[in-house]
C-alpha positions as CSV (number, residue, x, y, z in Angstrom):
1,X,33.0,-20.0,-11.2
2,X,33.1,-16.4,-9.5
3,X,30.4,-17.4,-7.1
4,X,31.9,-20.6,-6.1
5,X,35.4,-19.4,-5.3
6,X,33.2,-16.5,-3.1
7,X,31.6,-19.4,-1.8
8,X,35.0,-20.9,-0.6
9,X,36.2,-18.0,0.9
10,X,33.0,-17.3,2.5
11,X,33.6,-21.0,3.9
12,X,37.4,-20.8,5.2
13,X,36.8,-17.5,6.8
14,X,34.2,-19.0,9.1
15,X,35.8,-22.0,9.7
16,X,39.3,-20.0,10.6
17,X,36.7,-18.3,13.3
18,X,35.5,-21.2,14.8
19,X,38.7,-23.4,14.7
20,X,41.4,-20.2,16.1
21,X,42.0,-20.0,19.5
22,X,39.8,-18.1,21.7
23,X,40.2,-14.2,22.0
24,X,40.3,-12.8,25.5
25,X,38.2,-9.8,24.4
26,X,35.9,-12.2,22.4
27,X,35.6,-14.5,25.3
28,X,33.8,-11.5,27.6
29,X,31.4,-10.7,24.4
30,X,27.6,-11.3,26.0
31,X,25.0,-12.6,23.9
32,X,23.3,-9.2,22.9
33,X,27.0,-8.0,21.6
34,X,27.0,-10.6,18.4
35,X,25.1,-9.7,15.0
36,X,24.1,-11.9,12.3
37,X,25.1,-11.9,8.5
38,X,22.0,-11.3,6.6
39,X,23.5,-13.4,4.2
40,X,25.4,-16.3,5.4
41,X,23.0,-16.2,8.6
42,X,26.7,-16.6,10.7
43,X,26.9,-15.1,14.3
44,X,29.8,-12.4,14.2
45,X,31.2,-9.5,16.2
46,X,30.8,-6.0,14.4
47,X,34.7,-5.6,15.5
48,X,35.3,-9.0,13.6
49,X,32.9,-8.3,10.6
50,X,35.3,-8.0,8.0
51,X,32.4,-5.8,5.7
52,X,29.8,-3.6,6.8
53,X,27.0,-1.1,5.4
54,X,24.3,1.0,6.3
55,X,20.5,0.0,4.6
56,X,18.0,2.7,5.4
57,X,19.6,3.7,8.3
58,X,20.6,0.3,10.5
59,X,24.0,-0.8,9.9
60,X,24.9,-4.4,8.8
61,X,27.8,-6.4,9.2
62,X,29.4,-9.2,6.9
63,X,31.0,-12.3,7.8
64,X,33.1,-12.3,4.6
65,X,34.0,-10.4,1.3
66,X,31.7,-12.1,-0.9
67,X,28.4,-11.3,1.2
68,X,28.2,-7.4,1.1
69,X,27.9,-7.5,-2.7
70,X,25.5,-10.0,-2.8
71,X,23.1,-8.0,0.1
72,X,23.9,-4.8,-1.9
73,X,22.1,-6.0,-5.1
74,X,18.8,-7.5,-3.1
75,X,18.9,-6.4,0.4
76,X,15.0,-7.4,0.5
77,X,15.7,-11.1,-0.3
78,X,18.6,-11.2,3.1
79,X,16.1,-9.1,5.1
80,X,13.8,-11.9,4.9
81,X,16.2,-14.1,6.5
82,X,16.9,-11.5,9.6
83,X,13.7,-11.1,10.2
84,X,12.4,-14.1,10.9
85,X,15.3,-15.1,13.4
86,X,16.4,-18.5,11.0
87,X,18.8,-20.6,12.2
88,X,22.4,-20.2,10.6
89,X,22.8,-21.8,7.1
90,X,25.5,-24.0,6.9
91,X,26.6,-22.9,3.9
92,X,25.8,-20.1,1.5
93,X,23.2,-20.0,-0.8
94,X,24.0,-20.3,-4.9
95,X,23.5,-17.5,-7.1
């Protein structure tokens, strides 16, 4: 139940992204300026990230609450995912 409620909000937080109106400093972000979650695989801003971390020295940013937990207790299984440049996952994965 605790995962699926994460789940939602993980859900709503990128779709209130995509559907607000655009930001004028978000507007003039290039390409090279967005990050990915490791977990969620969604393309953020680190000003917009709403969690972030540092694994063995290289930061990492979260598109919602519920993912920095969930990279914090296997970093090695969402590393996978950055590495090898996936697209986005349309929603996130069960645990």
């Amino acid at each position: 139940m605790r995962t699926n409620i994460i789940i939602l909000l993980c859900v709503f937080s990128v779709v209130t992204l995509a559907v607000a109106k655009p930001n004028p400093v978000t507007k003039s972000i290039t390409k090279e300026q967005f990050v990915i979650c490791p977990v969620a695989g969604t393309k953020i801003t680190p000003a917009t990230a709403y969690e972030k971390t540092v694994f063995k020295g290289k930061t990492y940013y979260f598109c919602c609450a519920g993912c920095k937990p969930m990279f914090q207790k296997d970093p090695g299984k969402y590393l996978k995912n950055t590495a090898t440049e996936k697209q986005p996952m349309k929603m996130m994965p069960k645990h």
